[in-house]
Structure formats: structure tokens, C-alpha cells
Legacy VTK file of the C-alpha trace (Angstrom):
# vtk DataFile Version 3.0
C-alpha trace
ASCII
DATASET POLYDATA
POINTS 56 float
45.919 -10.952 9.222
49.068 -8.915 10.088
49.745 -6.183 12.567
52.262 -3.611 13.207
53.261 -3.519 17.023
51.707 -0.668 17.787
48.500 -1.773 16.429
48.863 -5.154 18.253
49.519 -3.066 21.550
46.653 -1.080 21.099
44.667 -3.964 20.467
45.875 -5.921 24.187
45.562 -2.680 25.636
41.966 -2.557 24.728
41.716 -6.013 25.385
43.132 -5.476 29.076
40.665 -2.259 29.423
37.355 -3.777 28.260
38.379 -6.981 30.714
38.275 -4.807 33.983
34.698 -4.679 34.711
35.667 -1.990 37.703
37.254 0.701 35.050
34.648 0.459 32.290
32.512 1.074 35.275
34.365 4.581 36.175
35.354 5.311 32.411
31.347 5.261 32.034
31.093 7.536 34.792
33.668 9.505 34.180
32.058 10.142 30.205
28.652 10.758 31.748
30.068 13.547 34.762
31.486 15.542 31.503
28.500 15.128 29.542
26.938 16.347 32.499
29.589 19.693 33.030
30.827 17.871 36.351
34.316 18.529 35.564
37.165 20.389 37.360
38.995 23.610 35.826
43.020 23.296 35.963
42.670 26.342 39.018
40.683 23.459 40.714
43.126 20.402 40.011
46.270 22.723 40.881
45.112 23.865 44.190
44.166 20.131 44.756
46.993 18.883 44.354
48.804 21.611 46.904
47.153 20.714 49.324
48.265 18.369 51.701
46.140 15.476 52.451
45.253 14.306 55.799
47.039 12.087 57.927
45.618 9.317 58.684
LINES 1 57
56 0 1 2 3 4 5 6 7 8 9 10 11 12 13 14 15 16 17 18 19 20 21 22 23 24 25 26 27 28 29 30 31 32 33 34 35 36 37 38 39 40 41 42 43 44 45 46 47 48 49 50 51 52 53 54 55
């Protein structure tokens, strides 16, 4: 079987995904919280991200 490059990159970075046990984990979770209408508007995200965190 041949593959272009970009299919063969696609295919190790699938590979590389599905191999991290830790972000199927949160991909999972992240699929069910917007199934679920747990989501964040852009408002929400923007102000988020002005806001300085705290110092530890």
C-alpha cells in the first residue's frame, strides 16, 4: 500500500493520539461536556483570557 505524506502524517498523528491514554481520556470528556451544552461562548473565553491569573 502507498501513501501520500499527508495521509501518512495523519495516520502517526492518530497513531500518537490514540497512544496517550491521558488525552483520549479528556477528548472523551471534552465530546461528552458538548453533548451535554457545557461549553463556553467566545464572550466567556475572551474575558478569560484577560484576566490575569493569580500569582502563585
Amino acid at each position: 500500500m502507498l501513501l501520500g505524506a499527508d495521509d501518512y502524517d495523519a495516520m502517526m498523528e492518530t497513531v500518537a493520539v490514540l497512544s496517550d491514554a491521558k488525552l483520549v481520556k479528556d477528548i472523551g470528556k471534552g465530546l461528552r461536556d458538548l453533548a451535554l451544552g457545557d461549553t463556553f461562548t467566545v464572550e466567556q473565553v475572551r474575558a478569560g483570557m484577560r484576566t490575569p491569573s493569580p500569582k502563585e
